[in-house]
mmCIF file as Biopython writes it, N, C-alpha, C and O atoms, coordinates in Angstrom:
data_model
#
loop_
_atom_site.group_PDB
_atom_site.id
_atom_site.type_symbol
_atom_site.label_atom_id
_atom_site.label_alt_id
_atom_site.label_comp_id
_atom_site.label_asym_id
_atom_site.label_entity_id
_atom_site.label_seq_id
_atom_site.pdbx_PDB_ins_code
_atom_site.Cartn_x
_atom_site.Cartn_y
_atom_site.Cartn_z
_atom_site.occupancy
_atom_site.B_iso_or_equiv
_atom_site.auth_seq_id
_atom_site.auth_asym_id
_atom_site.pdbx_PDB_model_num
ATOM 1   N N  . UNK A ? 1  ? 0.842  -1.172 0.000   1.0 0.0 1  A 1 
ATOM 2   C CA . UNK A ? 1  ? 0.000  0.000  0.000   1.0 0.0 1  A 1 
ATOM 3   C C  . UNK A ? 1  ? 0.897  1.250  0.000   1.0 0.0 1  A 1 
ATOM 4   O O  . UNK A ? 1  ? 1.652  1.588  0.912   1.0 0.0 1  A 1 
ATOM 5   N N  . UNK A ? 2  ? 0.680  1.923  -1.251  1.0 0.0 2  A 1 
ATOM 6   C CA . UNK A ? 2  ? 1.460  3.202  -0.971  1.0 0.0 2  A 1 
ATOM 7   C C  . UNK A ? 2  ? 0.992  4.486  -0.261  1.0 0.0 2  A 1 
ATOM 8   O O  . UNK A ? 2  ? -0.048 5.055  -0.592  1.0 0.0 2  A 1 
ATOM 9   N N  . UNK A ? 3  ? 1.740  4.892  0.657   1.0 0.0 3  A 1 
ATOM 10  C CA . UNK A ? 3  ? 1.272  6.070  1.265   1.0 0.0 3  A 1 
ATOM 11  C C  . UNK A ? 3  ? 1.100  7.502  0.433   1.0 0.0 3  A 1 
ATOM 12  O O  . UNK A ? 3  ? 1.954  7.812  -0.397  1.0 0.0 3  A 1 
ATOM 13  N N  . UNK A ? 4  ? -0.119 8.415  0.713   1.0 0.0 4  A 1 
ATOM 14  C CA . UNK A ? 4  ? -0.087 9.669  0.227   1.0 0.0 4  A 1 
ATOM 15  C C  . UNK A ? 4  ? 0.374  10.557 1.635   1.0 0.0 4  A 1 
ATOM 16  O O  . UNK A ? 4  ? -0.288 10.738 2.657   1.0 0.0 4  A 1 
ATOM 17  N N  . UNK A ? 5  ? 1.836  11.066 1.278   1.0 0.0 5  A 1 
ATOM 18  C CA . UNK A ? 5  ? 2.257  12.368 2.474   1.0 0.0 5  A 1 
ATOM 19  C C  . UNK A ? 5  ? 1.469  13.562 2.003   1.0 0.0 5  A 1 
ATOM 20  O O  . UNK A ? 5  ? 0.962  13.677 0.887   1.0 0.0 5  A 1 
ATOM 21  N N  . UNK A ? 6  ? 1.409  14.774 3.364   1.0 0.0 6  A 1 
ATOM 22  C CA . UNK A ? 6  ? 0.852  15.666 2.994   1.0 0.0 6  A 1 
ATOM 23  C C  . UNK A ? 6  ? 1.805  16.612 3.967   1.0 0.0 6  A 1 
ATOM 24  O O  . UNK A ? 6  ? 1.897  16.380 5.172   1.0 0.0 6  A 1 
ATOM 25  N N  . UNK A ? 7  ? 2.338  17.446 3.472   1.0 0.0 7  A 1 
ATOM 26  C CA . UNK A ? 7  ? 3.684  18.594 4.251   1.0 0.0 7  A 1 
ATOM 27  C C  . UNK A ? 7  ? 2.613  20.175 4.784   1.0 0.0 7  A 1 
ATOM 28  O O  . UNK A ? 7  ? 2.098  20.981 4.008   1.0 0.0 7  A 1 
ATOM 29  N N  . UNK A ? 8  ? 2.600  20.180 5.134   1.0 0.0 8  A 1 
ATOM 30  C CA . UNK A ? 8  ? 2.186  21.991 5.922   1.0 0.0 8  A 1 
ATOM 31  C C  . UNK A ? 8  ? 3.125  22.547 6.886   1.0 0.0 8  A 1 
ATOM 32  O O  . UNK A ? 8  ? 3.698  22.158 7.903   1.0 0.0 8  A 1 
ATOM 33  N N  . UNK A ? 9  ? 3.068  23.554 6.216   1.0 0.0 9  A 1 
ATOM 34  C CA . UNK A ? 9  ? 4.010  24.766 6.727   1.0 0.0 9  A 1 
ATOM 35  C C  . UNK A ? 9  ? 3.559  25.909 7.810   1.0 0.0 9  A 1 
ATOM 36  O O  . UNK A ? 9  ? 2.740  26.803 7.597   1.0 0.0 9  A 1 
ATOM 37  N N  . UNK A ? 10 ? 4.140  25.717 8.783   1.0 0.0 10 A 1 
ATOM 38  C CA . UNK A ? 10 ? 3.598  26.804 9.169   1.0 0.0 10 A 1 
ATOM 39  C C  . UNK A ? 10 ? 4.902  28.122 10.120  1.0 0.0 10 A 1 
ATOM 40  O O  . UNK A ? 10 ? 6.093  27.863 10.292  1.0 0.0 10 A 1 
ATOM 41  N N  . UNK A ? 11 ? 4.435  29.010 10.428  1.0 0.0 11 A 1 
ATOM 42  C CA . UNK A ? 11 ? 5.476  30.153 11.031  1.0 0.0 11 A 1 
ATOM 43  C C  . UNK A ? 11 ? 5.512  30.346 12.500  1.0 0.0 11 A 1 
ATOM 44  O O  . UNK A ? 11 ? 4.614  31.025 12.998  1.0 0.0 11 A 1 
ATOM 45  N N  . UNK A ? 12 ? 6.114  30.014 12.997  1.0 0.0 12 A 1 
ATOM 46  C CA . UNK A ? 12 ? 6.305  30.009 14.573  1.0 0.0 12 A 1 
ATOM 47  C C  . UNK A ? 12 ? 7.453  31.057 14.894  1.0 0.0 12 A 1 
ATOM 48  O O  . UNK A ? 12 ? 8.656  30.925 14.668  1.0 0.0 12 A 1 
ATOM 49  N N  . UNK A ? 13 ? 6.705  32.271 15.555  1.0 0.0 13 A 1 
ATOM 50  C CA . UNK A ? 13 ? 7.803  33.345 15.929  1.0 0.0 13 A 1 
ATOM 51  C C  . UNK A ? 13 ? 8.835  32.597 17.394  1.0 0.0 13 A 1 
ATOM 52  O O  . UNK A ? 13 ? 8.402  31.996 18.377  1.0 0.0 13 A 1 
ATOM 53  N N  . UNK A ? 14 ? 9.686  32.794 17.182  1.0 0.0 14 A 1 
ATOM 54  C CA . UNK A ? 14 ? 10.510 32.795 18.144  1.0 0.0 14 A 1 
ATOM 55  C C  . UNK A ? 14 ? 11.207 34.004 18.941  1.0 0.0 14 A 1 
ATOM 56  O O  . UNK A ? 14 ? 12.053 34.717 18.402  1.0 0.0 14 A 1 
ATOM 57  N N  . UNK A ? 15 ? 10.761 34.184 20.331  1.0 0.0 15 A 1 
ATOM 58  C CA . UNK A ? 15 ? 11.034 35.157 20.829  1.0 0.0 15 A 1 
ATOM 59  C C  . UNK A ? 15 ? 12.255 36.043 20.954  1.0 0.0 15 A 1 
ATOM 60  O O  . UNK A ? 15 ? 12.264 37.274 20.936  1.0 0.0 15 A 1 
ATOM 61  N N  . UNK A ? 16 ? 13.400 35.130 21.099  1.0 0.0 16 A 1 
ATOM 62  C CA . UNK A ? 16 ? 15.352 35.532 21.166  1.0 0.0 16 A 1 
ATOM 63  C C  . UNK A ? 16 ? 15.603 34.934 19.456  1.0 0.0 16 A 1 
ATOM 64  O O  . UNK A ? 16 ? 16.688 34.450 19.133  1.0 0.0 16 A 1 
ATOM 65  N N  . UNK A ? 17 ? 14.744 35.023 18.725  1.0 0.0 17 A 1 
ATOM 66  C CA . UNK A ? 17 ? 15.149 35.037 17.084  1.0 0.0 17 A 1 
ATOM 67  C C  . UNK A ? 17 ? 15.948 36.134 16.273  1.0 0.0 17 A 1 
ATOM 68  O O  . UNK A ? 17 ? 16.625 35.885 15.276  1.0 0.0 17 A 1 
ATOM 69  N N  . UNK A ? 18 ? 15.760 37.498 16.893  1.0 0.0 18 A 1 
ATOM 70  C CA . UNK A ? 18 ? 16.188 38.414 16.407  1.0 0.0 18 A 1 
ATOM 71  C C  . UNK A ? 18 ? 17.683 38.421 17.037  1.0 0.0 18 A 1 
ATOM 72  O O  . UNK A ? 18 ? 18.697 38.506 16.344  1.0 0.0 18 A 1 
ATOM 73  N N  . UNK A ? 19 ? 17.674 38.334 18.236  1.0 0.0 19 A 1 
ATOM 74  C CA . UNK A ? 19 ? 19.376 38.043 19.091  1.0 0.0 19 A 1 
ATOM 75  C C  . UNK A ? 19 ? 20.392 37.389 18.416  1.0 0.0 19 A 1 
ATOM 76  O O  . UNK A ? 19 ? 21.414 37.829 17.890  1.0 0.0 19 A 1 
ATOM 77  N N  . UNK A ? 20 ? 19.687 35.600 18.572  1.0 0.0 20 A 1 
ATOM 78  C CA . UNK A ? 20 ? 20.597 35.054 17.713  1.0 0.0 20 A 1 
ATOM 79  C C  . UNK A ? 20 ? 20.645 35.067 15.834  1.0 0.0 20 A 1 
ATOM 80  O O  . UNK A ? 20 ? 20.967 34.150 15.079  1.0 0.0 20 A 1 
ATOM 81  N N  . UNK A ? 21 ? 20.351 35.978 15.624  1.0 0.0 21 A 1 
ATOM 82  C CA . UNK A ? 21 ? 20.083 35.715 14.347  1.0 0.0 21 A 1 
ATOM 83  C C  . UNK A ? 21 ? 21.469 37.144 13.910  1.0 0.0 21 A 1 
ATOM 84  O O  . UNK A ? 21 ? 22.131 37.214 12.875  1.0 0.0 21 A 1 
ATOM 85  N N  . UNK A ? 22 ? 21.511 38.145 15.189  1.0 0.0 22 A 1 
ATOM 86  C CA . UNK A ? 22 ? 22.124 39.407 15.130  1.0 0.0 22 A 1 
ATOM 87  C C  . UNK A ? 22 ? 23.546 38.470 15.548  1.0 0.0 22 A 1 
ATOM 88  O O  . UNK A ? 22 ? 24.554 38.605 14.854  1.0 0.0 22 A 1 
ATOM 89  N N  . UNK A ? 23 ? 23.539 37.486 16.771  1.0 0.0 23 A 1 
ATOM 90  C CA . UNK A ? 23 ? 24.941 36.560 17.006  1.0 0.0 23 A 1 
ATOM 91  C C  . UNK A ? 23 ? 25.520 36.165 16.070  1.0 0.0 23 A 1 
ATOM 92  O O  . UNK A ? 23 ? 26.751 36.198 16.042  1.0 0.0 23 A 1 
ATOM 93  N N  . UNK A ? 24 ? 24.796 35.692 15.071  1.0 0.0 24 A 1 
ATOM 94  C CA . UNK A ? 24 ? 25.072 34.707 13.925  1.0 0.0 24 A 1 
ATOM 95  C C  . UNK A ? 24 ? 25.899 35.886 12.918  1.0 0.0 24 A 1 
ATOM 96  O O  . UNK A ? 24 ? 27.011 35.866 12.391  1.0 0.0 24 A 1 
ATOM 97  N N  . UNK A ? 25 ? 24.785 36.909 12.930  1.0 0.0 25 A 1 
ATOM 98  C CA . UNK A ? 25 ? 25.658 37.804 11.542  1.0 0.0 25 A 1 
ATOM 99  C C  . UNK A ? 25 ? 26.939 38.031 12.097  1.0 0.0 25 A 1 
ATOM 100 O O  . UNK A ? 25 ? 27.899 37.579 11.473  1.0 0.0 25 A 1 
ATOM 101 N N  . UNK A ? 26 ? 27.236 38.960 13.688  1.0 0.0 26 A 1 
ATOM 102 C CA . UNK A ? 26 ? 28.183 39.466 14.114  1.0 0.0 26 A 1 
ATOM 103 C C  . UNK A ? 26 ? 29.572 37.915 13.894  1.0 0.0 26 A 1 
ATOM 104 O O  . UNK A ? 26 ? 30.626 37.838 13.262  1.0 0.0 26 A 1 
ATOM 105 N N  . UNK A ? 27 ? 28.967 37.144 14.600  1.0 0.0 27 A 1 
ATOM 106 C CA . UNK A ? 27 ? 29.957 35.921 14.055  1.0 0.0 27 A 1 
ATOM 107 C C  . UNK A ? 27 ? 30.714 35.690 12.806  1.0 0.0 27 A 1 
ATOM 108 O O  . UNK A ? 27 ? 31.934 35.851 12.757  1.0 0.0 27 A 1 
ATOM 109 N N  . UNK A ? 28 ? 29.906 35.264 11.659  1.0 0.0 28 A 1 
ATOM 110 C CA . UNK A ? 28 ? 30.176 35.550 10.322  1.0 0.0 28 A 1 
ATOM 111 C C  . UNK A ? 28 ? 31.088 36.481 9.934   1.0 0.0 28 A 1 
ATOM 112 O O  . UNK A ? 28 ? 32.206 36.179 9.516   1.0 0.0 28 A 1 
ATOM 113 N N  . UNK A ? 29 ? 30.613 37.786 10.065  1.0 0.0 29 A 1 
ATOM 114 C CA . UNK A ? 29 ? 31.448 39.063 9.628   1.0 0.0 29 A 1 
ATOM 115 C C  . UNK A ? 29 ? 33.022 39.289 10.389  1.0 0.0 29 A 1 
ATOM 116 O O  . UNK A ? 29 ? 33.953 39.931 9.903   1.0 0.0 29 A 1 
ATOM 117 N N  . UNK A ? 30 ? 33.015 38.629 11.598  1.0 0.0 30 A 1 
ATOM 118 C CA . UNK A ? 30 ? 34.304 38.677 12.250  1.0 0.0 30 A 1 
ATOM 119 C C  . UNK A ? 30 ? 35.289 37.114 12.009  1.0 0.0 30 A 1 
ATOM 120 O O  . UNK A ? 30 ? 36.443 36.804 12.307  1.0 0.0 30 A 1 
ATOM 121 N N  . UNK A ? 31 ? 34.337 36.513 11.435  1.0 0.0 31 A 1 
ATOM 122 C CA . UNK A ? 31 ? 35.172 35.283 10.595  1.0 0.0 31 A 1 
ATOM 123 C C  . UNK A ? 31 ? 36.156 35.260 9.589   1.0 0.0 31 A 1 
ATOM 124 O O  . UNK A ? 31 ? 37.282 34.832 9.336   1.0 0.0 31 A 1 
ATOM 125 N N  . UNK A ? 32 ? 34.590 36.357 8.821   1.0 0.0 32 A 1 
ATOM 126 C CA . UNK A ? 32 ? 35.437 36.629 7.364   1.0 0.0 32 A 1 
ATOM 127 C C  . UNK A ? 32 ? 36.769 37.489 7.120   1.0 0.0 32 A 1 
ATOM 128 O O  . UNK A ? 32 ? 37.677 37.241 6.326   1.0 0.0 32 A 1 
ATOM 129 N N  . UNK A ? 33 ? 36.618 38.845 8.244   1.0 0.0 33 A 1 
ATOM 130 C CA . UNK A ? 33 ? 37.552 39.263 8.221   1.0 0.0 33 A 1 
ATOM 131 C C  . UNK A ? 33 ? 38.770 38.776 9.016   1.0 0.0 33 A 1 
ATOM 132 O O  . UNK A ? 33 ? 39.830 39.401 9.066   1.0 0.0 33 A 1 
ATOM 133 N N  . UNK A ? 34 ? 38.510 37.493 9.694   1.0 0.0 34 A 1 
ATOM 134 C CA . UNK A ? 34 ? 39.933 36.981 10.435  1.0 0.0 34 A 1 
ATOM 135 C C  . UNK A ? 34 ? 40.462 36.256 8.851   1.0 0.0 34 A 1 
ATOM 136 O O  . UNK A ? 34 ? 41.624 36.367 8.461   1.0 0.0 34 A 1 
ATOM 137 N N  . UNK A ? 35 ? 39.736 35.759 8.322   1.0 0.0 35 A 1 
ATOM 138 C CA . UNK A ? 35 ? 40.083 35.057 6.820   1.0 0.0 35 A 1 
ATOM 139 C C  . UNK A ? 35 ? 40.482 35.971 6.001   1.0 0.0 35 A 1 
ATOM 140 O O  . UNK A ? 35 ? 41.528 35.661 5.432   1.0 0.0 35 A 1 
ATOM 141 N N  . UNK A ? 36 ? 40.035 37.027 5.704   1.0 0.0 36 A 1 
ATOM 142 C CA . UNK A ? 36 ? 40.813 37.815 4.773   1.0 0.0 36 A 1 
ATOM 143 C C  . UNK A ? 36 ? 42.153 38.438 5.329   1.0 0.0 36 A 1 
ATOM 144 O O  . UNK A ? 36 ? 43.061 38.707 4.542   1.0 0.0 36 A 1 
ATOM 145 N N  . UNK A ? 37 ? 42.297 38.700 6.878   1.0 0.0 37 A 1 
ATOM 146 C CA . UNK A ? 37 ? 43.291 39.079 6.971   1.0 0.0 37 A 1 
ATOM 147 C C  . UNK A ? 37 ? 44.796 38.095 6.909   1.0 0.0 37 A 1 
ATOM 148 O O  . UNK A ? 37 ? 45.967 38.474 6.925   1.0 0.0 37 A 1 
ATOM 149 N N  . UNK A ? 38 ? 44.178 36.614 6.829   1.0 0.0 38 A 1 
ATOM 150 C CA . UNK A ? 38 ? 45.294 35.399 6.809   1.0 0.0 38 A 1 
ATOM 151 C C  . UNK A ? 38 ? 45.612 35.773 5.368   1.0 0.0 38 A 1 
ATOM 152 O O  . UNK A ? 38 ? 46.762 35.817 4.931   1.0 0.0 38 A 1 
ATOM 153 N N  . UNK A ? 39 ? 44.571 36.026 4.694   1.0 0.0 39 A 1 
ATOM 154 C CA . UNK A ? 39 ? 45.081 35.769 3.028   1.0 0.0 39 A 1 
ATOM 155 C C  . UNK A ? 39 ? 46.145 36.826 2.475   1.0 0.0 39 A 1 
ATOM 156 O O  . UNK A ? 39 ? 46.844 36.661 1.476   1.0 0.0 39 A 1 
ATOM 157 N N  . UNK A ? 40 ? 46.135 37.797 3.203   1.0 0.0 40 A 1 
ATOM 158 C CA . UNK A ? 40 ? 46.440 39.032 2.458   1.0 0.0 40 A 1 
ATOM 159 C C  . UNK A ? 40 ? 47.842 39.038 2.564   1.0 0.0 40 A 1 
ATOM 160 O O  . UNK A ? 40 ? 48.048 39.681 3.594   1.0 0.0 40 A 1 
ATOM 161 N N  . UNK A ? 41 ? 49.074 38.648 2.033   1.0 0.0 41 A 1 
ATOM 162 C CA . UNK A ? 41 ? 50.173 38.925 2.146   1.0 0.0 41 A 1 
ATOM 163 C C  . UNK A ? 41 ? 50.358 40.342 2.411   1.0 0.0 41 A 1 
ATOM 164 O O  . UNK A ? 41 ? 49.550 41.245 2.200   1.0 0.0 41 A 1 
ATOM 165 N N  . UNK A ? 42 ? 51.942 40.446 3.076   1.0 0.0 42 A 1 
ATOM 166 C CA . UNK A ? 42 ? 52.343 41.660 3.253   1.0 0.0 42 A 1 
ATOM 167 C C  . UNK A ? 42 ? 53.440 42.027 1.837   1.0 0.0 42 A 1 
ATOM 168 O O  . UNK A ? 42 ? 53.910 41.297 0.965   1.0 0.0 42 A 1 
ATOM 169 N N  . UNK A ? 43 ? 53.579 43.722 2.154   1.0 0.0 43 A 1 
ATOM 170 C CA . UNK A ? 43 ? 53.547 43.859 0.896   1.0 0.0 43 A 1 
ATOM 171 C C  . UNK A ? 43 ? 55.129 43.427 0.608   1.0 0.0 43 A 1 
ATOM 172 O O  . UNK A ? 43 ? 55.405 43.322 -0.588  1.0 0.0 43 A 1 
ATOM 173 N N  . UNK A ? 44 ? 55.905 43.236 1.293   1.0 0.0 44 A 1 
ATOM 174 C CA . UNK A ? 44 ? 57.420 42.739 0.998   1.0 0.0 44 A 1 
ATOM 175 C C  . UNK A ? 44 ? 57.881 41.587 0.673   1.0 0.0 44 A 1 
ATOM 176 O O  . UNK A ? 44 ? 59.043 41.289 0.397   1.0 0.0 44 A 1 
ATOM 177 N N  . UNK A ? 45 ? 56.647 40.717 0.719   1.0 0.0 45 A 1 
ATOM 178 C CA . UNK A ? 45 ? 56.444 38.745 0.574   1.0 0.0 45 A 1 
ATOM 179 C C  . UNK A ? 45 ? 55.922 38.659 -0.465  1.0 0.0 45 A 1 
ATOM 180 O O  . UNK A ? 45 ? 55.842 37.623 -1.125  1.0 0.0 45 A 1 
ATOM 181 N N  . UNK A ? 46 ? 55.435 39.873 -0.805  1.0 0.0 46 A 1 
ATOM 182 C CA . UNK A ? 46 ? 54.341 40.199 -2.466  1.0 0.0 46 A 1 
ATOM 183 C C  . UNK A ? 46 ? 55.665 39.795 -3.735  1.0 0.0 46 A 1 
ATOM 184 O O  . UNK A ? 46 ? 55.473 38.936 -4.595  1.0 0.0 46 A 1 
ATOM 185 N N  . UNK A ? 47 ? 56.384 40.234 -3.673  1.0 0.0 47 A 1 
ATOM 186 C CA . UNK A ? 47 ? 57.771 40.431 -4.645  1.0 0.0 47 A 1 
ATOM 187 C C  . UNK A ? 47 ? 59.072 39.655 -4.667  1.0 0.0 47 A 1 
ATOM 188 O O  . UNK A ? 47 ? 60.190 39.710 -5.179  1.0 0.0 47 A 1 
ATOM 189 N N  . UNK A ? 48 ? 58.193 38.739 -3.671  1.0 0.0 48 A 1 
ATOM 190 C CA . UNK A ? 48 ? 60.172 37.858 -3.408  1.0 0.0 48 A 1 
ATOM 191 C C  . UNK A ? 48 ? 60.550 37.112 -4.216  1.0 0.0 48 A 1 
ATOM 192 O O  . UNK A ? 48 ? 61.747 37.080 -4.499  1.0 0.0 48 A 1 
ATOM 193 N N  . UNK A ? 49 ? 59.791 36.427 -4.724  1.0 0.0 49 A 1 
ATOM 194 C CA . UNK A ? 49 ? 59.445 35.302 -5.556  1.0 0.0 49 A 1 
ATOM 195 C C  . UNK A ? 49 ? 59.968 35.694 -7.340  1.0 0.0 49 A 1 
ATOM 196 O O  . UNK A ? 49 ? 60.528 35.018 -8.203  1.0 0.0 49 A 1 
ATOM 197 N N  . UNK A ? 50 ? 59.434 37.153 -7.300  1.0 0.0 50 A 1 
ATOM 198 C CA . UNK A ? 50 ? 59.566 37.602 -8.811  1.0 0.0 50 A 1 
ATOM 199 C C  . UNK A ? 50 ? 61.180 37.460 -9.412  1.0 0.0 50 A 1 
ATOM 200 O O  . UNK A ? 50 ? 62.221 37.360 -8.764  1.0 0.0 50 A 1 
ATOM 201 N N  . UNK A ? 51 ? 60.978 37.489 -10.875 1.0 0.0 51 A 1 
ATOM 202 C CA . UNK A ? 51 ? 62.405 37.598 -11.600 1.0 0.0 51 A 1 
ATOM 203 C C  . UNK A ? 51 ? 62.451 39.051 -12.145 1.0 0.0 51 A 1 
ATOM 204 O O  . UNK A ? 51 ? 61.529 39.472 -12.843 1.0 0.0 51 A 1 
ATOM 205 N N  . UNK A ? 52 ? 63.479 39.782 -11.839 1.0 0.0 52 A 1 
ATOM 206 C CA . UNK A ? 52 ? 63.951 41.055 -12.537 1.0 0.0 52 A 1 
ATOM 207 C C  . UNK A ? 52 ? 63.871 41.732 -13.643 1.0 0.0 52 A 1 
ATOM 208 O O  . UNK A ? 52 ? 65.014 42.074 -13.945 1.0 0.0 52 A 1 
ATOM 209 N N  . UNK A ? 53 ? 62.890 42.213 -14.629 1.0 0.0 53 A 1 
ATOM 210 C CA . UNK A ? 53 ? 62.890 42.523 -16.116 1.0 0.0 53 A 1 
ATOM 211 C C  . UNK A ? 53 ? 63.766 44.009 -16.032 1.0 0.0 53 A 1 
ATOM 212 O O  . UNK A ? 53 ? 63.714 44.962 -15.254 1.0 0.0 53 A 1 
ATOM 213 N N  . UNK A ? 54 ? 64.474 43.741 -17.067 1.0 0.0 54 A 1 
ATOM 214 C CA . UNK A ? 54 ? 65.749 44.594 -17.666 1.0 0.0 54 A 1 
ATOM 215 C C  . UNK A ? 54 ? 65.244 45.935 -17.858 1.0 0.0 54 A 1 
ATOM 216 O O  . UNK A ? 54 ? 65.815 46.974 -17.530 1.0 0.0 54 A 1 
ATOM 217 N N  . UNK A ? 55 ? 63.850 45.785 -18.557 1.0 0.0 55 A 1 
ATOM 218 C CA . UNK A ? 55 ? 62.989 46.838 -19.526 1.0 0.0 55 A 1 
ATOM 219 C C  . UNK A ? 55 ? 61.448 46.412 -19.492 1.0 0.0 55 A 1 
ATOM 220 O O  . UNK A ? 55 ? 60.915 45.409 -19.967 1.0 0.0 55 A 1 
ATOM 221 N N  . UNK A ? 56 ? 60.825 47.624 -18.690 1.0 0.0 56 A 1 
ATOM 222 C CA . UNK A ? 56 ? 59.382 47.630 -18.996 1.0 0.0 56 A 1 
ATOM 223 C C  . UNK A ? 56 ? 58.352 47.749 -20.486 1.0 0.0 56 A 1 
ATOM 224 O O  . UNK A ? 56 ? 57.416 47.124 -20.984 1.0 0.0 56 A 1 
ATOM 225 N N  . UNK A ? 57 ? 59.193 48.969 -20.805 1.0 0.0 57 A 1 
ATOM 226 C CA . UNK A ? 57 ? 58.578 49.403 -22.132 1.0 0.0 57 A 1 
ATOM 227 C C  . UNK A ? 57 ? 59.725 49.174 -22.874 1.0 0.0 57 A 1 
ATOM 228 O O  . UNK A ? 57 ? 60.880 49.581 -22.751 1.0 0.0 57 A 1 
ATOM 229 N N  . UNK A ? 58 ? 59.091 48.322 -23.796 1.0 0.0 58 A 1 
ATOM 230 C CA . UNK A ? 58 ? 59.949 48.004 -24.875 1.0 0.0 58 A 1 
ATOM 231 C C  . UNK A ? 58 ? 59.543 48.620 -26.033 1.0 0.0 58 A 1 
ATOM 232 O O  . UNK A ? 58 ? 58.633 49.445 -25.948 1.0 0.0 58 A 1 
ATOM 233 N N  . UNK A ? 59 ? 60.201 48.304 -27.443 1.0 0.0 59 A 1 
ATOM 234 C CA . UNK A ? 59 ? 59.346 48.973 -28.645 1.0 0.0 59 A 1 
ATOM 235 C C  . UNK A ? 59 ? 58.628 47.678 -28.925 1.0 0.0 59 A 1 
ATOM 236 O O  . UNK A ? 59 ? 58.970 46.676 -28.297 1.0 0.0 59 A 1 
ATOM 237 N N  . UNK A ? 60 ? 57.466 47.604 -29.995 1.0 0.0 60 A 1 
ATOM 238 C CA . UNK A ? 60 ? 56.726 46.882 -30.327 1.0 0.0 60 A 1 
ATOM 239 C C  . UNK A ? 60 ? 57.217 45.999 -31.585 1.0 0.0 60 A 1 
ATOM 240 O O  . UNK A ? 60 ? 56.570 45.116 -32.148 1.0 0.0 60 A 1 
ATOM 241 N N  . UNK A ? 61 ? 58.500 46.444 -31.885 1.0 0.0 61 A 1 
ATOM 242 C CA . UNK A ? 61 ? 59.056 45.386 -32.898 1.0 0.0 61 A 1 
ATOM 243 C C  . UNK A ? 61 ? 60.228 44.625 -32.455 1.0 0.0 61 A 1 
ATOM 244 O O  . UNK A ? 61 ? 60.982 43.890 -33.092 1.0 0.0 61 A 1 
ATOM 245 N N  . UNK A ? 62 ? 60.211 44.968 -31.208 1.0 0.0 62 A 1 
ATOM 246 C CA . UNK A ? 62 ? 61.670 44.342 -30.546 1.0 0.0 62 A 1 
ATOM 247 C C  . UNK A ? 62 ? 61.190 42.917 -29.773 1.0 0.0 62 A 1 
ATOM 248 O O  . UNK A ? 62 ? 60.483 42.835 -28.768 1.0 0.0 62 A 1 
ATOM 249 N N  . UNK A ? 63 ? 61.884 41.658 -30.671 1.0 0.0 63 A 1 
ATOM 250 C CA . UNK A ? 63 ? 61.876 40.038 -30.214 1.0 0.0 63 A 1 
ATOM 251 C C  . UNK A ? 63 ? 61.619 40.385 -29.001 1.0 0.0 63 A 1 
ATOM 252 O O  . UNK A ? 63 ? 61.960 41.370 -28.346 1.0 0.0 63 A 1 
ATOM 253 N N  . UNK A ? 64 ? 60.708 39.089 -28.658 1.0 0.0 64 A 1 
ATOM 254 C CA . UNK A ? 64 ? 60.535 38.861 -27.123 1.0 0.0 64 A 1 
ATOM 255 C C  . UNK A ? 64 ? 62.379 37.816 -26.564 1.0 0.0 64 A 1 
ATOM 256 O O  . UNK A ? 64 ? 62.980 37.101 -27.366 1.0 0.0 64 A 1 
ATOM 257 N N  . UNK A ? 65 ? 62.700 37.978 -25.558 1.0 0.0 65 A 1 
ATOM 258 C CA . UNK A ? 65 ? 63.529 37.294 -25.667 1.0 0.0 65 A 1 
ATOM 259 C C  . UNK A ? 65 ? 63.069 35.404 -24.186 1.0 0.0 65 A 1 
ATOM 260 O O  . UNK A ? 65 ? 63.255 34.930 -23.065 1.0 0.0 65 A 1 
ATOM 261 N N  . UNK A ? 66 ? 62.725 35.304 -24.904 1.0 0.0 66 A 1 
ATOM 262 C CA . UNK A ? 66 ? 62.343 33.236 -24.499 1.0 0.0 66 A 1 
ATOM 263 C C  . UNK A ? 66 ? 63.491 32.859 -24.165 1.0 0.0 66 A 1 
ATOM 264 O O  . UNK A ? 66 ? 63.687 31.686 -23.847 1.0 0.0 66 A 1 
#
């Protein structure tokens, strides 16, 4: 025998809903910025890595040199 379900919805205020709901954002937002501040290199760790170019502006018919 197969069953027929039937779902109803309904809205139940919760009194400390607005509190934790204000906990939750304040949480979040002080997450994200502990995370962005891990990501963000400083700016002297930005460049260590790079190789030296001789010449920025070059002319436009001058070989790339590979």
């Amino acid at each position: 025998m197969k069953r027929e379900w039937q779902v109803r919805h309904a809205v139940a205020e919760c009194p400390d809903g607005q509190r934790r709901w204000d906990y939750a954002y304040q949480f979040l937002l002080r997450w994200m910025m502990e995370q962005t501040a891990e990501q963000q290199p400083s700016q002297e760790n930005e460049h260590e890595n790079r190789s030296i170019c001789t010449s920025i502006d070059q002319s436009p018919n001058a070989k790339p040199k590979h």
